[in-house]
C-alpha positions as CSV (number, residue, x, y, z in Angstrom):
1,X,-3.4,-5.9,9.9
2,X,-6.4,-3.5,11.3
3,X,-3.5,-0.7,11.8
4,X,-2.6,-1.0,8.0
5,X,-6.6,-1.2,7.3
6,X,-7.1,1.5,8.8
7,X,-4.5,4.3,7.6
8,X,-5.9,2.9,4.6
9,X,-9.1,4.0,5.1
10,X,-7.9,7.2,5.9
11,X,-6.0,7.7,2.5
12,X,-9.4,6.6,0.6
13,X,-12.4,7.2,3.6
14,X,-14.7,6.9,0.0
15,X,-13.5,3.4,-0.2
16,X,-13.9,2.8,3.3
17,X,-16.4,-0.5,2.8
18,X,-14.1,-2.3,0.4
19,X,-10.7,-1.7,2.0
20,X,-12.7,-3.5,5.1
21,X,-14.0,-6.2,2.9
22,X,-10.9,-6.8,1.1
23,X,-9.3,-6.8,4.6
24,X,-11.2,-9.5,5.4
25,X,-11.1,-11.8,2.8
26,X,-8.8,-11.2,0.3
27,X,-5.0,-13.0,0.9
28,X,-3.7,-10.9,-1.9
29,X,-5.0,-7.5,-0.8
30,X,-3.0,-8.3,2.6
31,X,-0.2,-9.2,0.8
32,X,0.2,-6.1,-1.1
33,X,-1.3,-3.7,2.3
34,X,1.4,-5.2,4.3
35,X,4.6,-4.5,1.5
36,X,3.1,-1.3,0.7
37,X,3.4,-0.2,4.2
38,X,6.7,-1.9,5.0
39,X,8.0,0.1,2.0
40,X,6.7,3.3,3.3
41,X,8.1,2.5,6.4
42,X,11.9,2.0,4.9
43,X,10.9,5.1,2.9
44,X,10.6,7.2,5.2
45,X,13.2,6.0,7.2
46,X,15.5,6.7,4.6
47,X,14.4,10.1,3.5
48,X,17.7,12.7,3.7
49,X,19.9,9.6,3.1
50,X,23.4,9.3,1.2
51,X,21.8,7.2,-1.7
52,X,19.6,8.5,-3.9
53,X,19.3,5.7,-6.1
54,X,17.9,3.5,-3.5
55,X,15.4,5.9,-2.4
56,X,14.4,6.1,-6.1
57,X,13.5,2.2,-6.7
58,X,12.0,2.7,-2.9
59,X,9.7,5.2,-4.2
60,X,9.1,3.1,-7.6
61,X,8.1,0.1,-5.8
62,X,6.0,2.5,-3.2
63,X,3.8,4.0,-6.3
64,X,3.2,0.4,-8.0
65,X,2.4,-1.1,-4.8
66,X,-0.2,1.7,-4.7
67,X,-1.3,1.3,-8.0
68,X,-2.1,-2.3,-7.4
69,X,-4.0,-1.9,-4.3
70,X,-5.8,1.2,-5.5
71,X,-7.2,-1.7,-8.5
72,X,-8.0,-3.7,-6.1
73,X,-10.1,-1.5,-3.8
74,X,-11.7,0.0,-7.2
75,X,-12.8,-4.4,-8.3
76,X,-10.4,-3.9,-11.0
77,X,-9.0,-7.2,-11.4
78,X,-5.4,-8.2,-11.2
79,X,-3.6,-10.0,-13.3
């Protein structure tokens, strides 16, 4: 979990205190952290690939689960 804190850091340093803190103690900031980068990971291992369509709900479900944890980091509550 402190590799997937940390890139996250580095996408938002200005957020670098609450990423850390929601790290810590928040089950459903983990949650989301760790299928937002298991997505990314099967995104780009799939770049150049046969199936568009795949790719697309890949990179759907990439930009919500960013969305989400972007809330999150912000103290925008979830619902």
């Amino acid at each position: 979990m402190r590799e997937k804190i940390q890139k996250m850091v580095e996408r938002f340093p200005e957020h670098a205190e609450s990423i850390r803190a929601l790290g810590k103690s928040s089950a459903r900031f983990q949650d989301l952290l760790s299928d937002f980068h298991r997505v990314e990971q099967r995104l780009e291992s799939r770049r150049g690939a046969d199936d568009p369509g795949s790719l697309d709900d890949l990179e759907r479900r990439h930009r919500n689960l960013r969305q989400e944890l972007v809330m999150l980091i912000q103290g925008y509550p979830l619902a």
